[in-house]
Each structure stands twice: as C-alpha cells, then as structure tokens.
C-alpha positions as CSV (number, residue, x, y, z in Angstrom):
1,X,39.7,286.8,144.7
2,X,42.6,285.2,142.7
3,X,41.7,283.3,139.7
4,X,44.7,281.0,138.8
5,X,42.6,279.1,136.1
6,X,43.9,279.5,132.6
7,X,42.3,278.7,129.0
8,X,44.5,277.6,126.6
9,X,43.7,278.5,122.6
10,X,45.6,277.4,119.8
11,X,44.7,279.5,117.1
12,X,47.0,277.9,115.1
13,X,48.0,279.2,111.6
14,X,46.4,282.8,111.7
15,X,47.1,286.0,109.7
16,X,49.0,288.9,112.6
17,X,46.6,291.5,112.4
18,X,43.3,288.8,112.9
19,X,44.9,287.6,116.2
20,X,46.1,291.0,117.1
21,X,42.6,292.3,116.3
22,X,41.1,289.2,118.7
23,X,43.9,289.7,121.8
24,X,43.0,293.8,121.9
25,X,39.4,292.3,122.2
26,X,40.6,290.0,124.8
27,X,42.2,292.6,126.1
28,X,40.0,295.5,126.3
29,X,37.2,292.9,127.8
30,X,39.0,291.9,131.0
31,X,40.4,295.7,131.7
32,X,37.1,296.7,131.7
33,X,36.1,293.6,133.9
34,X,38.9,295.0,136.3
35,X,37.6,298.6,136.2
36,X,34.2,297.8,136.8
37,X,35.7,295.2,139.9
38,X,37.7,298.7,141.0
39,X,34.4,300.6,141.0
40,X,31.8,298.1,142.6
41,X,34.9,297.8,145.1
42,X,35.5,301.1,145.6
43,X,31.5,301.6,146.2
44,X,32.1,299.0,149.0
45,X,29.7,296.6,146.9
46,X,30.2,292.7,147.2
47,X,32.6,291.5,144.6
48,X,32.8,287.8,145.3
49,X,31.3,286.8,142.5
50,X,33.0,288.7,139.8
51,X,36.9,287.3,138.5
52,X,39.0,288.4,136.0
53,X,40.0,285.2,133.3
54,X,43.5,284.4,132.1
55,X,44.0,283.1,128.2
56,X,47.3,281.3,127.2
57,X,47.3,281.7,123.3
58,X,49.4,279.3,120.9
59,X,49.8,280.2,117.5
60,X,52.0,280.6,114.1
61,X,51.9,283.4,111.8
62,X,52.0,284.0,108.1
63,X,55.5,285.6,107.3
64,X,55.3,289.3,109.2
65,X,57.6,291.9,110.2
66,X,56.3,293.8,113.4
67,X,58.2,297.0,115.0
68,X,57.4,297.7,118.9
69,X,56.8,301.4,120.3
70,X,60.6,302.1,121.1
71,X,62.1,300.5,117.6
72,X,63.4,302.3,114.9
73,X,62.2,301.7,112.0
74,X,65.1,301.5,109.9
75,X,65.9,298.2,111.7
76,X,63.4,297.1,108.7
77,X,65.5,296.3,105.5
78,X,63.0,295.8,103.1
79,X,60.8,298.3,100.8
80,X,57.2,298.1,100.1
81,X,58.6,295.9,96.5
82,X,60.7,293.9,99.1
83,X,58.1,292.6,101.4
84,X,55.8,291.8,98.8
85,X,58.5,290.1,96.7
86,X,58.8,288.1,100.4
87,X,55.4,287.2,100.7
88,X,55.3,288.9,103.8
89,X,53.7,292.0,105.9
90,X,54.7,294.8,107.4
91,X,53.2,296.3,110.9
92,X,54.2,298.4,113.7
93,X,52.4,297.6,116.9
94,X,52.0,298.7,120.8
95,X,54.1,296.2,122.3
96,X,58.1,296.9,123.8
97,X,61.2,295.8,122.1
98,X,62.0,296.5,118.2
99,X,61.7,294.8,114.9
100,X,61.0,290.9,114.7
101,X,60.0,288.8,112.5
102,X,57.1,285.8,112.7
103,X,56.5,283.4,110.5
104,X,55.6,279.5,110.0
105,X,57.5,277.7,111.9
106,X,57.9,279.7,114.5
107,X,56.2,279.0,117.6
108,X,54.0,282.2,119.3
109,X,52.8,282.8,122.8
110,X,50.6,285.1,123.7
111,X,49.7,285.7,127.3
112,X,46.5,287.5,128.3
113,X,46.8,287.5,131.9
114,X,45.5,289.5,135.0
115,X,49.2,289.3,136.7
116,X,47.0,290.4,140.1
117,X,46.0,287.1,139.8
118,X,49.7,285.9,140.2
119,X,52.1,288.4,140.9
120,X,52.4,292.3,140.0
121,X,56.2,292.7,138.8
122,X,56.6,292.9,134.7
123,X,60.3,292.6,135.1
124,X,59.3,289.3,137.3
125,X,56.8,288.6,134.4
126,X,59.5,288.5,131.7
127,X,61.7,287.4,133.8
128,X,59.6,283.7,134.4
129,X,58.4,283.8,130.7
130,X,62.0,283.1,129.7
131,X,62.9,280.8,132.4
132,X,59.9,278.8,130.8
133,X,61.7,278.4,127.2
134,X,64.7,278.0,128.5
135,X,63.7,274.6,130.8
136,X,61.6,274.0,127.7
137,X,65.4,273.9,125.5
138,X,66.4,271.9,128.4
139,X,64.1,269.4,127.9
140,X,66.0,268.5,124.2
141,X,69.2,268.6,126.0
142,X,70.0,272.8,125.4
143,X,71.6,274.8,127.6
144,X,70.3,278.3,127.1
145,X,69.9,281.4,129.3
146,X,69.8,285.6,128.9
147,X,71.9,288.3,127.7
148,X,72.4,290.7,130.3
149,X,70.6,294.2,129.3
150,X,67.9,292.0,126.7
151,X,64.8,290.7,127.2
152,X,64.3,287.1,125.6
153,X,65.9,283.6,125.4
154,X,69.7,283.0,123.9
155,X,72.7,280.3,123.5
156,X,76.4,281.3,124.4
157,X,75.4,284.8,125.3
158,X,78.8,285.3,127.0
159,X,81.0,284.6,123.7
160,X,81.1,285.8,119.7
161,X,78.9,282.5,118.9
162,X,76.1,284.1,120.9
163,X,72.7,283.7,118.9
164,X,69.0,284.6,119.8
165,X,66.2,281.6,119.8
166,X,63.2,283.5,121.6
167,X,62.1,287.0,121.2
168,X,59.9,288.8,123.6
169,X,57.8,291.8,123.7
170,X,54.9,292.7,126.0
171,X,51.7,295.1,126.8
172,X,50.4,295.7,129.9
173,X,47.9,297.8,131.5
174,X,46.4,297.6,134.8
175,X,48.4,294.7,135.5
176,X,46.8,293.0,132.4
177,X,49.3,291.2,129.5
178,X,48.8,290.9,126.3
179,X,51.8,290.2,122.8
180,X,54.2,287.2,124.0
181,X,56.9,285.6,122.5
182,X,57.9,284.0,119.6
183,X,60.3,280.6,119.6
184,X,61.8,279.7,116.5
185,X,61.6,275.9,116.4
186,X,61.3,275.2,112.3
187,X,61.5,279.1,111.3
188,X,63.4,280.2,108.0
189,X,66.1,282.0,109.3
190,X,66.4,283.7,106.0
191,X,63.5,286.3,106.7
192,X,65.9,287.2,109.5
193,X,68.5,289.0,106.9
194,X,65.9,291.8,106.0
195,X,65.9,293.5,109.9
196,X,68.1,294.3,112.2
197,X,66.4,292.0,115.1
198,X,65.6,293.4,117.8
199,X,67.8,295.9,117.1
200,X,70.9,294.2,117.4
201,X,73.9,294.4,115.1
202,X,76.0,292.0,115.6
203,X,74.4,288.5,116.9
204,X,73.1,285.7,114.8
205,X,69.5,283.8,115.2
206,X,68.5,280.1,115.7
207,X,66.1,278.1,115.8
208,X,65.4,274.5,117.7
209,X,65.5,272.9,114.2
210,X,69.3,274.0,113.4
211,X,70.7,273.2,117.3
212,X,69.6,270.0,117.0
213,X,70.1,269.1,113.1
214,X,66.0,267.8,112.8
215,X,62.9,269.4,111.9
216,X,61.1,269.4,115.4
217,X,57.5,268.4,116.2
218,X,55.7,271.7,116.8
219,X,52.6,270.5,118.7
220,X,55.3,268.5,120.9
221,X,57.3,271.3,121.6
222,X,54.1,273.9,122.8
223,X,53.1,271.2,124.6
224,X,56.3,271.1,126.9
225,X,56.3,274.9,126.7
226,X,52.7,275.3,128.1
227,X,53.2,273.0,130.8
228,X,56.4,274.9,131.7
229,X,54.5,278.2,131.8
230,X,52.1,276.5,133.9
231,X,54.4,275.3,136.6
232,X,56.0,278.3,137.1
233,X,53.3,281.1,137.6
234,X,51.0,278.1,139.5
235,X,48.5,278.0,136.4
236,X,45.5,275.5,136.6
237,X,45.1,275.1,133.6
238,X,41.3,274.6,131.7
C-alpha cells in the first residue's frame, strides 16, 4: 500500500553531525520496516497493515563544510587552523556530489522518503526536487532553472553571469532518501571562498538575500518551499 502522508520537522538550528546522526536513524528504521514488509511478503503473509512513513525535514546548520563520496577533497581550501579560525566543521559524508558548505542562513531539506510510495526514478527524484526551488524563486519574481550535466538549482546558467543558489546531494537505498538540499536565502557567501563548490571552477554563488537586495523571511520562504514539494510528488502532508 502507498503511504503519501508526510511529517514535516523543523529541527531548526542544529549542529550537522546531530541531525546526520538522527536522519541515519530515520533512515535505518524505515529500511528495515521495508525489509521486514519484503519478507512477511515474500512468506505470502498479510501486509495490509504495515506502511513505510515519509519525513520532510527543515533545518539550518552551524557553519560546516561536508564532502560527498565522489568529491575530492582538495576542493576544501582550508587547514585544520583554517576552519577553526572560521568557526566552522569539517566532515565527509555518504551522500553524491562534492564539497558544500552549510551554514545559518541557509535553508536545508532533508527528504526521508520511501520513493515506492511515489515514484521509483532518482534521476526523476532530483529532477522534481529542483523544479520545487525553482517555482519557489518564482514565487519572488526569479527566473531560475538547471545547468545541463549538474544536479541543483542556478540563475543564467547559459551565460558567464551563471551562479548556483541550491545545492543537492542524495542517499538512497531500497528506494529510501535521505541528505537533501541546501538554499541559500540569508547565507554568507564568504564561507563559499574556502571550497571549490561542488567542484566547480569557474561559477559564482547566490543567495535569495543578494537577488533580491533584502534579507528574506526564512520561515516564509520554507513555507513556500514545502508546499511546492508537496504539490509536486502528491504529498499529504501531517
């Protein structure tokens, strides 16, 4: 059976590694809610009663540097005397993509899904997460859309004044999501100048707060992003 309810946290200001630590709990719980449903299944037991739940998780993080499985970690610019001069953390983690960087400001989604309750297609997946912060921009009068050959959420991506607002980089195992994306809205784009984001030379980073020329109302903006989410992957949300 499909569940298309979703809870919505909002964990709000939380260290990377504490809500890392609480989505692989997430995580682990509802793959082995799925494996169990395989094997009562399987053993041609009744399985009516037994769904798999969905978690839409909203959050901002202290300042962090995190590198995904295929990064290179040169793509950090900063030493150990660096980061700690910057207030800030260093972690490689088991999501796609490279470097990025999180940090207040910045606003986080993380996804714990069972996509068998929607749709089992990741390049779908990433696909619809990004059309979902790009009608968000729309909604403030933005036009923004993707660079062909990477994943996440960009402005003039066909000219030299490209520049990157949303970053992405997912987990998934047996069909179930977990890591997100990250919108700037208020973010420092300093912190940007110590990596190489997402492994890209020679484009420049935004955030909400510099398109538009005002510091933006964070709560207003997940808002309009949740409900976006919602719409497009049929989410009831609880």
């Amino acid at each position: 059976m499909k569940n298309k309810k979703v809870q919505v946290l909002d964990w709000g200001l939380i260290d990377y590694k504490e809500a890392w630590d609480k989505q692989e709990a997430i995580f682990a719980e509802t793959v082995k809610l799925k494996i169990t449903l395989r094997e009562k299944q399987t053993a041609g037991e009744n399985t009516d009663n037994i769904i798999t739940p969905n978690y839409l998780i909203f959050c901002q993080h202290p300042h962090v540097y995190t590198l995904g499985k295929s990064g290179n970690p040169e793509n950090l610019l900063l030493d150990d005397a660096g980061l700690k001069e910057k207030n800030a953390v260093y972690y490689p983690i088991n999501r796609g993509g490279d470097i990025t960087y999180h940090g207040p400001g910045q606003l986080v989604c993380y996804p714990i899904l069972d996509l068998d309750n929607f749709f089992t297609d990741i390049h779908r997946y990433l696909r619809t997460l990004e059309e979902a912060v790009i009608l968000t921009l729309a909604d403030y009068g933005l036009e923004a859309g993707r660079y062909e050959g990477y994943t996440g959420v960009w402005f003039d991506s066909d000219n030299a004044n490209a520049r990157k607002i949303c970053a992405m980089g997912v987990r998934c195992s047996r069909w179930v999501t977990m890591h997100g994306l990250a919108l700037n809205v208020n973010a420092d784009l300093n912190y940007f100048n110590n990596i190489v984001a997402c492994g890209i030379t020679d484009k420049a980073v935004t955030t909400l707060q510099k398109e538009l020329g005002r510091e933006m109302d964070m709560q207003e903006v997940q808002q309009k992003l949740q409900q976006h989410i919602a719409e497009l992957f049929d989410m009831e949300i609880i």
